[in-house]
N, C-alpha and C positions, 0 to 999 in steps of 0.2 A: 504494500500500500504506500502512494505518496501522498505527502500535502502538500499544496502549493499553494503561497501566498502572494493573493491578488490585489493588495494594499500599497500607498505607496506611503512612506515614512513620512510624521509630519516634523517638519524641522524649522528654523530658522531661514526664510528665501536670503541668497545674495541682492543687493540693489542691480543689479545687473539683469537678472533673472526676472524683474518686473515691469513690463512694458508701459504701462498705466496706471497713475496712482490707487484709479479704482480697483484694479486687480489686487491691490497690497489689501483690501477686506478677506480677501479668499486664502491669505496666507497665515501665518502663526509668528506669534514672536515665545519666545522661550528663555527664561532666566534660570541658569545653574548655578544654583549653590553646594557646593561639592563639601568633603567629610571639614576639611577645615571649616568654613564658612559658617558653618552652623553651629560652630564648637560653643560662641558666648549662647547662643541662646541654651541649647543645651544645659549647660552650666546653671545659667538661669533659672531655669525651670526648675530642674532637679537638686538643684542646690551644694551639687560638687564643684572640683574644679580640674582642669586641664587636664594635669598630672592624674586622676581616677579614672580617665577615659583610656582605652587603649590604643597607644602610641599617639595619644591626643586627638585621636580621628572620631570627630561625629556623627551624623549622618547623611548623606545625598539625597537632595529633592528638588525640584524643580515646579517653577510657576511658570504656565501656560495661557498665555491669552490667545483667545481666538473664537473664527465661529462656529454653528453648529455646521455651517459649510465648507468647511476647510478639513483639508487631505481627503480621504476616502470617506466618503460619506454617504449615506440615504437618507433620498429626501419624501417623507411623508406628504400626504394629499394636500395637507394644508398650506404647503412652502407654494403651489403651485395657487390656490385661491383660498377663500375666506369657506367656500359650500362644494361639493362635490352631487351633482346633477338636483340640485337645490338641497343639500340636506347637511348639514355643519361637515365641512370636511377636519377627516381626524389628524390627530397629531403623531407624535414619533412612539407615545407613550400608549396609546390606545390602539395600536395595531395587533393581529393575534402572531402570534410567534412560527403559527405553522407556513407564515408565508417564505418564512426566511432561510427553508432548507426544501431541498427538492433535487432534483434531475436537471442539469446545466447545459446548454448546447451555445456553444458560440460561431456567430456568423463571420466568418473572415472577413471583411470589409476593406482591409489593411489596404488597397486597390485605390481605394476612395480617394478625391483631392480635396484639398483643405475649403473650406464651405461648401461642399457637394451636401445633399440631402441623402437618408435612405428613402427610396421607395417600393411600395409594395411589390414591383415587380423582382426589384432586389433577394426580396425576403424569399421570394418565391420560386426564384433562380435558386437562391442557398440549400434551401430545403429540398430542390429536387436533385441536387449536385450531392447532398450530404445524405441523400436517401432516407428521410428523418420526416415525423410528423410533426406539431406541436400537440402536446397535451396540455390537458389541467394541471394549472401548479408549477410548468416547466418554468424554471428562472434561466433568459435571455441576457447573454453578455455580445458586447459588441465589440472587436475587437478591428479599431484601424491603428493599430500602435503608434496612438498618440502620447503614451505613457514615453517613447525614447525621447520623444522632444525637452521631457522634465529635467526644468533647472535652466533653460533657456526663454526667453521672451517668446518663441514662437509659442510654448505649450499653452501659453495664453488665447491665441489669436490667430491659430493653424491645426485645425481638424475640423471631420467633418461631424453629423450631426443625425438626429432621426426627423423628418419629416411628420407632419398629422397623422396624416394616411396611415404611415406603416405604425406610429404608434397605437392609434384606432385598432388598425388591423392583429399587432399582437396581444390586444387587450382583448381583444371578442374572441379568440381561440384560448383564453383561461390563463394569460399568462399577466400575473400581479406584479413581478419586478424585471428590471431592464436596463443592464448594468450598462456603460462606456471607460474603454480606458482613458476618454477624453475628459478634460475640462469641467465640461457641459454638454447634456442631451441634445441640447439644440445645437445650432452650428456659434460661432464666436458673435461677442457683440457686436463687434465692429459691424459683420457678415451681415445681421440683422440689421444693424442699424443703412446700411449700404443698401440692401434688399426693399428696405420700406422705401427708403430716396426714390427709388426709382419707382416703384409700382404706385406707390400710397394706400396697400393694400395692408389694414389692419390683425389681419391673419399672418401675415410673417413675424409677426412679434412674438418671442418664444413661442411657435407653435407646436412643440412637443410637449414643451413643460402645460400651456395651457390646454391640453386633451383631459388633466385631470379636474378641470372646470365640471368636465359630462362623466367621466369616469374614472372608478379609483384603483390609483397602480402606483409603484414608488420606484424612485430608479436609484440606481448609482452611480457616483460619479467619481471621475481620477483613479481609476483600478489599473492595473499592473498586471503584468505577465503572462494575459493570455494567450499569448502565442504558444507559451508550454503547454495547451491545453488541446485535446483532442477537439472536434465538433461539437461531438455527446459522449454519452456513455461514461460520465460522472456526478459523482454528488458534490453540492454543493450547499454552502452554509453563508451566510448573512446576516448574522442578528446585530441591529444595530444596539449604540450606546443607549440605554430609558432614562429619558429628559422630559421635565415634564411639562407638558405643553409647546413642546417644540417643533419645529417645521423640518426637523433632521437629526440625526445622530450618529457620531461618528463610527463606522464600522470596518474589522478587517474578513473582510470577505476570504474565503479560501475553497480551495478544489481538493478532491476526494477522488486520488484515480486507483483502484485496484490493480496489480499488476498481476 
């Protein structure tokens, strides 16, 4: 049996690595205080001193700012609107837990150019090439290895995206989650905001994310590694972090391949 982990580390970005200030929301910042650093409090508290500790070393911890959207995360119906086909859409916390393990299949996509959509013909080419049905319950990874661009400006603002349609489309065949090694489901902001320019057509506005306006599905975003992964024919797990009342949680997703 392997595990394979489809996460990608959340760390401190370089300034280089961020194309747009907006994009520095999506990132984390991280303070380490290593076994010195913590030694006065320590001491503090417990009422010893230096010399009781051994070799004067205290504890390591680290403070993490950031948000429920940064590094690998799912994001719950509610990140997407306020109701879900008029009925309070739920949070990260109120989801049932059976959604988050299941049967895996990944679409290669890897082909795609940066702001291309998927479309349902796509999906449909995939699954007759992978000889694969969808079922109930299957959990959809999409893999355009946008995860190698991480750590450069482009991973910002170069991959592609899922279109309505195919999101529509993999929702009505029973599938609840729909992972990307990208950024974001949709294609970049820039792309959207470029796509509106031109048409004025208020449906290109995250129109993946906004499918969970009529239906509810949660996806993932910024995963890693699926290239190590067969089509199908693993299990797969996803429980994100329980936050409560939040629009995401962060999660390390992993693959389950028997050998």
């Amino acid at each position: 049996m392997r595990i394979i982990d489809l996460s990608v580390p959340i760390k401190n970005p370089k300034e280089s690595e961020i194309p747009f200030e907006y994009h520095r929301q999506l990132t984390a910042k991280i303070e380490y205080m290593d076994h010195r650093v913590t030694v006065p409090q320590i001491t503090q508290v417990l009422g010893c001193t230096e010399e009781d500790l051994p070799e004067q070393y205290g504890w390591a911890t680290e403070k993490i700012t950031l948000t429920t959207h940064s590094g690998t995360h799912l994001d719950a119906p509610y990140h997407y609107y306020p109701t879900t086909d008029g009925k309070p859409a739920r949070t990260i916390d109120q989801l049932p837990l059976d959604w988050f393990m299941g049967d895996g299949v990944v679409f290669n996509f890897s082909h795609m150019k940066p702001g291309e959509t998927v479309k349902i013909a796509d999906i449909e080419a995939a699954l007759v090439e992978m000889n694969y049905t969808i079922k109930v319950g299957d959990i959809v990874y999409l893999r355009f290895d946008a995860d190698k661009k991480l750590g450069t400006p482009e991973y910002f603002t170069e991959f592609p995206g899922m279109s309505a349609e195919a999101t529509h489309y993999l929702i009505d065949l029973g599938v609840k989650i729909i992972g990307t090694d990208a950024m974001g489901l949709d294609v970049p902001f820039e792309k959207i905001a470029a796509n509106f320019k031109e048409s004025k057509d208020p449906k290109v506005i995250w129109e993946a994310h906004r499918v969970g306006m009529y239906k509810e599905y949660c996806q993932i975003e910024k995963m890693a590694n699926l290239e190590k992964l067969p089509s199908h024919g693993f299990k797969t797990i996803c429980m994100p972090i329980n936050i409560y009342k939040a629009s995401a949680g962060w999660v390390r997703p992993i693959a389950i391949i028997e050998d």
